[in-house]
N, CA, C and O atoms as CSV, one atom per row, in Angstrom:
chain,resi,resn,atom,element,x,y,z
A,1,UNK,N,N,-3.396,2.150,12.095
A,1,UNK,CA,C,-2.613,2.702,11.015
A,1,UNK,C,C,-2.972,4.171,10.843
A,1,UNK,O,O,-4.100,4.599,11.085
A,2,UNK,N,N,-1.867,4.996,10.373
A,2,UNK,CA,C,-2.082,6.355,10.274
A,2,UNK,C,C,-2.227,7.563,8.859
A,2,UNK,O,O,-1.431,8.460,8.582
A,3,UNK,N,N,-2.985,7.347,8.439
A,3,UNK,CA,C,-3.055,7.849,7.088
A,3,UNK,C,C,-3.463,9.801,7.546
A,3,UNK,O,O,-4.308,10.445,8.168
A,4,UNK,N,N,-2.283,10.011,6.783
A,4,UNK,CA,C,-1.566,11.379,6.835
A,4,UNK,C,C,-2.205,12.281,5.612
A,4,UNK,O,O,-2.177,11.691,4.532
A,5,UNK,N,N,-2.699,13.428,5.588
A,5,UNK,CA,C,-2.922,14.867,4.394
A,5,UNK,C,C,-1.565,14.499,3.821
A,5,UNK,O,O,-0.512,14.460,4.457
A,6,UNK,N,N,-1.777,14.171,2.217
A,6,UNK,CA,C,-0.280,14.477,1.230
A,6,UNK,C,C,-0.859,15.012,-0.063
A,6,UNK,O,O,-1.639,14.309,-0.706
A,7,UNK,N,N,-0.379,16.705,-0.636
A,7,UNK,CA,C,-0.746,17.140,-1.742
A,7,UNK,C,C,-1.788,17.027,-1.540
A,7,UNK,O,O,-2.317,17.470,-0.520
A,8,UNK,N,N,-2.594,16.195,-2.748
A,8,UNK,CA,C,-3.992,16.474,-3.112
A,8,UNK,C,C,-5.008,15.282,-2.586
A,8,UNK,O,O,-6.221,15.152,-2.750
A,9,UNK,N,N,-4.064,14.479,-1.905
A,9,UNK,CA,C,-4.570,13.017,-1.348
A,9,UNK,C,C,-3.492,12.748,0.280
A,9,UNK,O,O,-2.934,13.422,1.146
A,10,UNK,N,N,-3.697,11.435,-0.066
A,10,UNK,CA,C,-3.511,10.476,1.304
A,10,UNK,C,C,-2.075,9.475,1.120
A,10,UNK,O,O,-1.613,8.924,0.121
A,11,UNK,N,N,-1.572,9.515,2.667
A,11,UNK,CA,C,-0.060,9.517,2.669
A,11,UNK,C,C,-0.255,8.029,3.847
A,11,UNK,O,O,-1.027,8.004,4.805
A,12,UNK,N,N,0.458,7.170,3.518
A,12,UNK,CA,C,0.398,6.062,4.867
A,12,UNK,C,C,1.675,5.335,4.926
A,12,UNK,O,O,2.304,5.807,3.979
A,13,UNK,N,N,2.337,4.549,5.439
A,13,UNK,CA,C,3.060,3.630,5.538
A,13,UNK,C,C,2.691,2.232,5.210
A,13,UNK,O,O,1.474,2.082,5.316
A,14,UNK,N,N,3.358,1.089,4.824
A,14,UNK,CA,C,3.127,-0.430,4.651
A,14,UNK,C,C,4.905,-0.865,4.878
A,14,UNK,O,O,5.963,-0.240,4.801
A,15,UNK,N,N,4.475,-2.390,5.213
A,15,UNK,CA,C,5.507,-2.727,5.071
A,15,UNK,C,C,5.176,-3.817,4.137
A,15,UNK,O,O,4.051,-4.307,4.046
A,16,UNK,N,N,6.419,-4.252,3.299
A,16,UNK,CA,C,6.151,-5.351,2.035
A,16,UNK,C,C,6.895,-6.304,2.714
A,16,UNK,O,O,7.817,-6.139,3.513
A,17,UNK,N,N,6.247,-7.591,2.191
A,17,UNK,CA,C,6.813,-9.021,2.087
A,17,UNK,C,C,6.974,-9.553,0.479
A,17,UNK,O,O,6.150,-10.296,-0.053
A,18,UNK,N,N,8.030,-9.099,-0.104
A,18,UNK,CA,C,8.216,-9.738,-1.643
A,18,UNK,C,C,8.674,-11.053,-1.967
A,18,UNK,O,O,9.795,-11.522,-1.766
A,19,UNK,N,N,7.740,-11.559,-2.461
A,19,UNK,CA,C,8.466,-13.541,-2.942
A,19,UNK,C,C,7.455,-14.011,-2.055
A,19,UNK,O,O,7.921,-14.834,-1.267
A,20,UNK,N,N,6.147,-13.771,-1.885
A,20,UNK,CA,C,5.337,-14.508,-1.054
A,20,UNK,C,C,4.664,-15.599,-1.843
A,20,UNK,O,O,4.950,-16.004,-2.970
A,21,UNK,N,N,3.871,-15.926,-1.160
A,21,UNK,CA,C,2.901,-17.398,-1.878
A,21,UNK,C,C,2.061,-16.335,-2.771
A,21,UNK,O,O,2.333,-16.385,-3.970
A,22,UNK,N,N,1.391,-15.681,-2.506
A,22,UNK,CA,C,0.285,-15.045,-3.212
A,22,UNK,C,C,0.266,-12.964,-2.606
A,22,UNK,O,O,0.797,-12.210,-1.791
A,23,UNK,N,N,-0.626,-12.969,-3.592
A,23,UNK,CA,C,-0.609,-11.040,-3.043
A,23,UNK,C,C,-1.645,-11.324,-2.519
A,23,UNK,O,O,-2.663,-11.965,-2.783
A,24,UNK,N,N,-0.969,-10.371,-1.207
A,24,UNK,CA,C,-2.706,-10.064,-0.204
A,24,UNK,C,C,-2.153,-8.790,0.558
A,24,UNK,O,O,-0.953,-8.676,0.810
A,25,UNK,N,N,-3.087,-7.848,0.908
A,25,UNK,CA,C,-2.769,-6.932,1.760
A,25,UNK,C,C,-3.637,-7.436,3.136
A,25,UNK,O,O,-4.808,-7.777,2.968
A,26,UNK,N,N,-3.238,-7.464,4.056
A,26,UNK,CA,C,-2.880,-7.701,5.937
A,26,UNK,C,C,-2.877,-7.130,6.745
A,26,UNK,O,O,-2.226,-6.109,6.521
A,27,UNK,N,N,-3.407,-7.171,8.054
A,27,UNK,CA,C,-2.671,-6.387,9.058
A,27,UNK,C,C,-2.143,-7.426,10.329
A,27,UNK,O,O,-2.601,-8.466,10.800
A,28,UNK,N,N,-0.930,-6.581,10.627
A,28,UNK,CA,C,-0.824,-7.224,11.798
A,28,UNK,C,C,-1.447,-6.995,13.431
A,28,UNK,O,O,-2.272,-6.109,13.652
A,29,UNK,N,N,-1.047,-7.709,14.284
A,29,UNK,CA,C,-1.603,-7.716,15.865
A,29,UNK,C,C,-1.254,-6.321,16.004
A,29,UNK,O,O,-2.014,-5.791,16.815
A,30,UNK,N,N,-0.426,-5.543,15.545
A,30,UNK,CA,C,-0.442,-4.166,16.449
A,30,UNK,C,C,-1.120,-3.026,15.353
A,30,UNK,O,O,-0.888,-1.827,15.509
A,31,UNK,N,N,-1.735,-3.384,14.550
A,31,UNK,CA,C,-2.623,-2.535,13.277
A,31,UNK,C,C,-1.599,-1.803,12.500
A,31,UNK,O,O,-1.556,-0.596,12.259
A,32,UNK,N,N,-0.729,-2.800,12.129
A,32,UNK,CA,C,0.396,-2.099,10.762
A,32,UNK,C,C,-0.101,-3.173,9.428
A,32,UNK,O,O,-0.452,-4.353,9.411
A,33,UNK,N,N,0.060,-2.146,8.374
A,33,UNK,CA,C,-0.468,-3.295,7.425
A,33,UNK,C,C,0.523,-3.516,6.720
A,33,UNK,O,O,1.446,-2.709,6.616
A,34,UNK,N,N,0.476,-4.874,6.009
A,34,UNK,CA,C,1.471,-5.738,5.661
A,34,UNK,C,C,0.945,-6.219,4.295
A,34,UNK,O,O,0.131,-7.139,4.230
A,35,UNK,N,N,1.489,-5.493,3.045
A,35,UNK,CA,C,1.542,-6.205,1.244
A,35,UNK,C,C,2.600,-7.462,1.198
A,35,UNK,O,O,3.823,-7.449,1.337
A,36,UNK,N,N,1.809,-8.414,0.985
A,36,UNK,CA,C,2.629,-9.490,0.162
A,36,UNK,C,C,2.607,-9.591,-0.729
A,36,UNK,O,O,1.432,-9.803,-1.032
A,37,UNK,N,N,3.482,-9.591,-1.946
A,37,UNK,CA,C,3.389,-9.844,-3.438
A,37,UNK,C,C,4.364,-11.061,-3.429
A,37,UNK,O,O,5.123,-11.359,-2.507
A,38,UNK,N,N,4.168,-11.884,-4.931
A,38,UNK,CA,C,4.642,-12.772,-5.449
A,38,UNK,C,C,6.022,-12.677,-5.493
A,38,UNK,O,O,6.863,-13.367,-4.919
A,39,UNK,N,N,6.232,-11.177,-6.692
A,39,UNK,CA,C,6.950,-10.838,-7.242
A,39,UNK,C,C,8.337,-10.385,-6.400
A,39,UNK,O,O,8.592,-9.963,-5.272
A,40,UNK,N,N,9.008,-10.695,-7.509
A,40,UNK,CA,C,10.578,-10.663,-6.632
A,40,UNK,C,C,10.916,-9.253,-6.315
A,40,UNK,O,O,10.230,-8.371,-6.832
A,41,UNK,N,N,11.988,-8.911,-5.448
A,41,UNK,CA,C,12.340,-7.485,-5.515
A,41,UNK,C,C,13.337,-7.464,-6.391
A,41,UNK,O,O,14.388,-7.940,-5.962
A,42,UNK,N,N,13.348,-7.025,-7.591
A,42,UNK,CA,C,14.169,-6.691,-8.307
A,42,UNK,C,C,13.878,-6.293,-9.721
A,42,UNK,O,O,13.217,-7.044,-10.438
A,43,UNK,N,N,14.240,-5.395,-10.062
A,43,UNK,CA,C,14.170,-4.230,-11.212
A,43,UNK,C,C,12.325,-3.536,-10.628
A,43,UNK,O,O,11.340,-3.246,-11.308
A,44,UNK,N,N,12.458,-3.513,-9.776
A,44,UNK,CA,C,10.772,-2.657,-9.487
A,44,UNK,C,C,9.433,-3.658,-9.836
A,44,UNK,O,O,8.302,-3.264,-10.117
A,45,UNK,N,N,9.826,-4.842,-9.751
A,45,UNK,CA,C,9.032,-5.759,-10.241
A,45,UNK,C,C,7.851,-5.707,-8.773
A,45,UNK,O,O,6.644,-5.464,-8.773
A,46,UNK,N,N,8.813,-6.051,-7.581
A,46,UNK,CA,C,7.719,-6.011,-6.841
A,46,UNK,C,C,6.982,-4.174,-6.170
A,46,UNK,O,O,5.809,-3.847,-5.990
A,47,UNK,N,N,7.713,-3.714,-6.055
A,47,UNK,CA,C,7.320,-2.266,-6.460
A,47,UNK,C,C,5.839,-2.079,-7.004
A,47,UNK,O,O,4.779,-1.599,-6.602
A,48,UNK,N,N,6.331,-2.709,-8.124
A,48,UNK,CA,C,4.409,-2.355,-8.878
A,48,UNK,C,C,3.608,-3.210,-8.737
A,48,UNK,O,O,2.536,-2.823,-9.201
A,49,UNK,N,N,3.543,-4.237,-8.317
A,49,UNK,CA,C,2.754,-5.704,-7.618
A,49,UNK,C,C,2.244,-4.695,-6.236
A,49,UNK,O,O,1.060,-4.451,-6.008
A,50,UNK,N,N,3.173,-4.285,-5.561
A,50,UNK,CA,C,2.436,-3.941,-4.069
A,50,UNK,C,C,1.102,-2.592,-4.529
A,50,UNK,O,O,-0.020,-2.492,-4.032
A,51,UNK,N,N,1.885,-1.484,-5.878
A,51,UNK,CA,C,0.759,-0.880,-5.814
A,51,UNK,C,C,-0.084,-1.055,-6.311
A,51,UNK,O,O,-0.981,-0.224,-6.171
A,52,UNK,N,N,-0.396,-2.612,-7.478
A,52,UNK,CA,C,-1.316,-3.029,-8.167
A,52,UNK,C,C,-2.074,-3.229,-6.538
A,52,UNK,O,O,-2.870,-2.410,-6.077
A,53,UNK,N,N,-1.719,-4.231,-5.971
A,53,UNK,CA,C,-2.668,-4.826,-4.755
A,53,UNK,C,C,-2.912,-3.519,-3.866
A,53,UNK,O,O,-3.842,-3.784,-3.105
A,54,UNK,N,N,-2.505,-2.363,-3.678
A,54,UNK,CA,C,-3.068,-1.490,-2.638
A,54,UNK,C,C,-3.537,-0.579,-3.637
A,54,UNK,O,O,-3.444,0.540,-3.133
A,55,UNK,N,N,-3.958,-0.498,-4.701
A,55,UNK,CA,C,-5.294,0.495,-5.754
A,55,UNK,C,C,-6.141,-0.488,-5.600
A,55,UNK,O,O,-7.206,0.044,-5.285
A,56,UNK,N,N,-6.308,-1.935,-5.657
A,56,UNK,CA,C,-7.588,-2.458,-5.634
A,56,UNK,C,C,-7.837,-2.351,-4.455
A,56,UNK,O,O,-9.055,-2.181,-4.409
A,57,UNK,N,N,-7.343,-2.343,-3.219
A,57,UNK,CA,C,-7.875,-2.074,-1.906
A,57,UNK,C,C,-8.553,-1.042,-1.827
A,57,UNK,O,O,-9.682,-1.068,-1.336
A,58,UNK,N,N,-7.973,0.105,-2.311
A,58,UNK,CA,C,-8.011,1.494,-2.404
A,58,UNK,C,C,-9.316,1.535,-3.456
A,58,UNK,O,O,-10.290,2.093,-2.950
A,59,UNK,N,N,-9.518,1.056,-4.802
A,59,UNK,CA,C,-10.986,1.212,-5.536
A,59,UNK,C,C,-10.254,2.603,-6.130
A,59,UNK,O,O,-10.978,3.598,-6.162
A,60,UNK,N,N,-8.809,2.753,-6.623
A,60,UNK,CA,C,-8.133,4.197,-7.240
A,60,UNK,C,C,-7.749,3.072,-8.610
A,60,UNK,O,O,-8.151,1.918,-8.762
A,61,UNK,N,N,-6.853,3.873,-9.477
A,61,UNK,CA,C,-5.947,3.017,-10.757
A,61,UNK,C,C,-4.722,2.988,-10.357
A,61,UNK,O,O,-4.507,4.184,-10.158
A,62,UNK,N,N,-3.555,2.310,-10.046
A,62,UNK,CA,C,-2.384,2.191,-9.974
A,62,UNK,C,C,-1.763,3.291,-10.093
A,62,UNK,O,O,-0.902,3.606,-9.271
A,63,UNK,N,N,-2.171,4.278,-11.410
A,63,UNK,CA,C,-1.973,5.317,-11.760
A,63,UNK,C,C,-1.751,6.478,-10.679
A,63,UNK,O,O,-0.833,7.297,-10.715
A,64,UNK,N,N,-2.971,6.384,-9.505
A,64,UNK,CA,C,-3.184,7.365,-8.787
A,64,UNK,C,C,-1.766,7.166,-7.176
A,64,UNK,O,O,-1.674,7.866,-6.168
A,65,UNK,N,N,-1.050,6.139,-7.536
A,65,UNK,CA,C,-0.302,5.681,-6.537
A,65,UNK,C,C,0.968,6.067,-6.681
A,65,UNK,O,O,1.238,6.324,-7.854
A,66,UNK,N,N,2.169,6.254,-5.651
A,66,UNK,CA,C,3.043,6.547,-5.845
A,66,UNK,C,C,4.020,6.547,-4.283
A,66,UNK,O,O,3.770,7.145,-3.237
A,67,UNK,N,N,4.884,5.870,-4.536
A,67,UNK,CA,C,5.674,5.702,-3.460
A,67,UNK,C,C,6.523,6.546,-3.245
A,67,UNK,O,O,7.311,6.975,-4.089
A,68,UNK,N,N,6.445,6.935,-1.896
A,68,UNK,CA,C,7.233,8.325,-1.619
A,68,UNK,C,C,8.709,8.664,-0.803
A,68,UNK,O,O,9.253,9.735,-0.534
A,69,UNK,N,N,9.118,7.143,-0.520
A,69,UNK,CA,C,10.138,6.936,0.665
A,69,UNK,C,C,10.097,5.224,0.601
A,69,UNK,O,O,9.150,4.442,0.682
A,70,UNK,N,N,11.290,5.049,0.452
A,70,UNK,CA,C,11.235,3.404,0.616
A,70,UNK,C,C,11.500,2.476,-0.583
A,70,UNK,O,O,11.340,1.278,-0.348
A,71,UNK,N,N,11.898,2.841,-1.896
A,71,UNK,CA,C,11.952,2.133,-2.888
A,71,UNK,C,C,12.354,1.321,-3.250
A,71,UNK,O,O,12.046,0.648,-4.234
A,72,UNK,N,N,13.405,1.178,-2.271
A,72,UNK,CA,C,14.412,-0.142,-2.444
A,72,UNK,C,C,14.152,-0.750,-0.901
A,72,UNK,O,O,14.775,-1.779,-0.640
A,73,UNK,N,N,13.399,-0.271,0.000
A,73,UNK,CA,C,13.326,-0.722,1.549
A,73,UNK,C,C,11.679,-1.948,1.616
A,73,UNK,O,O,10.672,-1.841,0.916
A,74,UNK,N,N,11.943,-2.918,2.617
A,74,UNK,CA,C,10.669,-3.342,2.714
A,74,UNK,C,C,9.718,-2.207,3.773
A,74,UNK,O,O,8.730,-2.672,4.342
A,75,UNK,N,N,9.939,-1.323,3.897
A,75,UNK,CA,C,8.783,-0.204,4.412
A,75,UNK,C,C,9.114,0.786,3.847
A,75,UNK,O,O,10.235,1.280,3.731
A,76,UNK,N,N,8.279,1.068,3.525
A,76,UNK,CA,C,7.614,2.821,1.900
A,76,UNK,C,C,6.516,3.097,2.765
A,76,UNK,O,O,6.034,2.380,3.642
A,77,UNK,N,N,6.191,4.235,2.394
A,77,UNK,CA,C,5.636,4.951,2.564
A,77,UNK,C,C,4.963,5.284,0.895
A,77,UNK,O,O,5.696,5.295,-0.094
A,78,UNK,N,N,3.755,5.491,0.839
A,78,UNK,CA,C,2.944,5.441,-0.263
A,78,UNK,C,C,1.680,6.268,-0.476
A,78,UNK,O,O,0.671,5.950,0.154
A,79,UNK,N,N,1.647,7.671,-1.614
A,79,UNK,CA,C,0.830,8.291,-1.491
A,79,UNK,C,C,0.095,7.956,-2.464
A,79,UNK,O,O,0.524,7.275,-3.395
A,80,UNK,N,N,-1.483,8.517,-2.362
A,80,UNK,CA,C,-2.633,8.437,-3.100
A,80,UNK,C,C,-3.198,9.661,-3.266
A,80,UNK,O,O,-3.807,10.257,-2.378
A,81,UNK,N,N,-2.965,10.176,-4.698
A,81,UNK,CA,C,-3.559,11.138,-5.477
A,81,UNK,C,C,-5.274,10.896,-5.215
A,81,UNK,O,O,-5.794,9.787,-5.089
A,82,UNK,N,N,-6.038,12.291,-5.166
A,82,UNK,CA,C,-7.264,12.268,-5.051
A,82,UNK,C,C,-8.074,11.884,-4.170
A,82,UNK,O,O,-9.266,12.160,-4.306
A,83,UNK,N,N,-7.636,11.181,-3.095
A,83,UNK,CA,C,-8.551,10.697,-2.354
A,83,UNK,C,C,-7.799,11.415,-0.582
A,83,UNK,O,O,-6.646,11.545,-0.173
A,84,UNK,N,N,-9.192,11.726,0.035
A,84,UNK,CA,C,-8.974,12.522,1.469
A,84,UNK,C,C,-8.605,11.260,2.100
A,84,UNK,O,O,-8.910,10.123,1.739
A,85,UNK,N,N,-7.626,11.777,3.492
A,85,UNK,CA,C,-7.039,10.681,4.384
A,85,UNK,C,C,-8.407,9.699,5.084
A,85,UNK,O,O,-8.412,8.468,5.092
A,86,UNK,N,N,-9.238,10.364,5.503
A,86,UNK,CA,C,-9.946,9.919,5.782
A,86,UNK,C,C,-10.886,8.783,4.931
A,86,UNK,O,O,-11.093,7.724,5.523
A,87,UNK,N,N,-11.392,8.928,3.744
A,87,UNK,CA,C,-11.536,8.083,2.976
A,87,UNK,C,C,-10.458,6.728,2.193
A,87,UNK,O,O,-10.753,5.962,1.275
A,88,UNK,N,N,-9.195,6.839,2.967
A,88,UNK,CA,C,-8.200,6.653,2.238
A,88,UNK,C,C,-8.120,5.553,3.466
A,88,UNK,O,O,-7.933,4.351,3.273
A,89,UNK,N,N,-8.283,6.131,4.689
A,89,UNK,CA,C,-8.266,5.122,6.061
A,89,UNK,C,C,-9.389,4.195,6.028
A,89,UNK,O,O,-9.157,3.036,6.371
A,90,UNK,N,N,-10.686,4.546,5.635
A,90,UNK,CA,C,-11.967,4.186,5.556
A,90,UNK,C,C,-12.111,2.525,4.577
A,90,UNK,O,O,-12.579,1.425,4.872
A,91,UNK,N,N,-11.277,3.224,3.035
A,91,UNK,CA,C,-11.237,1.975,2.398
A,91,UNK,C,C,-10.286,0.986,3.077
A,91,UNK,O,O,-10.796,-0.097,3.367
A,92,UNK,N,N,-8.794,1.190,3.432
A,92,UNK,CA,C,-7.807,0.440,3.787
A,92,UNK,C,C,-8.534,-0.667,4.798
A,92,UNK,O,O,-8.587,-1.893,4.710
A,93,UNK,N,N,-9.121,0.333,5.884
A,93,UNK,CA,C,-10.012,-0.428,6.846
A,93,UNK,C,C,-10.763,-1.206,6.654
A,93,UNK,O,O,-10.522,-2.221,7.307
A,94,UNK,N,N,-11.553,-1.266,6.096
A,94,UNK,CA,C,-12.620,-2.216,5.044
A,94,UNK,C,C,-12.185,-3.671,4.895
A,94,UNK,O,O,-12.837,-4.714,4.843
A,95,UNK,N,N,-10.760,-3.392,4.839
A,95,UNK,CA,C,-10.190,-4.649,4.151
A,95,UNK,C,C,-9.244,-5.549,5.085
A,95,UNK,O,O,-8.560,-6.541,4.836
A,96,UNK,N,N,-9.493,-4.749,6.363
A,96,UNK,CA,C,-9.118,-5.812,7.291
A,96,UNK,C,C,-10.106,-7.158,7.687
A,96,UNK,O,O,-11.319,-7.210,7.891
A,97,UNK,N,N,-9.180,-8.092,7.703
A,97,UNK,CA,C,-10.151,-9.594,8.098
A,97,UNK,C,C,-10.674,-10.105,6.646
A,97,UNK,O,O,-11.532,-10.946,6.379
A,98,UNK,N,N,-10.039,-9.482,5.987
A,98,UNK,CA,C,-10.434,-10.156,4.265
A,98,UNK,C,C,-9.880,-11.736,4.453
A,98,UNK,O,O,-9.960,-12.534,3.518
């Protein structure tokens, strides 16, 4: 996965699975990572489920998150205020094989 310089933080791609059994963030066999939330897509419901589950990955507040491309798509693109790409790759990584 490729976590990109954005503004004052870190820029990456995900792709979402909305209406799943449970939230978990994933990766797949070719190292793309994959948010599942509960929550349905509709009125931004799952929207803020994916960035609740990728700030706790992340160890940021929801607050610091913000989707930058993709709002209505199951692949966004999603930046993180404050934190360098590299630290931003570092945590994501962490959390593979959870």
């Amino acid at each position: 996965m490729t976590v990109d310089p954005w503004e004052d933080g870190a820029a990456f791609r995900v792709k979402i699975h909305a209406g799943a059994k449970r939230n978990r963030l994933e990766w797949t066999r070719d190292g793309q990572m994959r948010v599942s939330v509960t929550a349905a897509p509709e009125r931004g419901k799952a929207n803020r489920a994916v960035l609740a589950v990728l700030a706790k990955a992340l160890r940021v507040p929801p607050s610091s998150l913000v989707i930058l491309s993709g709002e209505t798509d199951a692949r966004k693109r999603i930046g993180v205020h404050g934190l360098a790409p590299e630290e931003a790759s570092a945590r994501l990584a962490s959390t593979e094989g959870e």
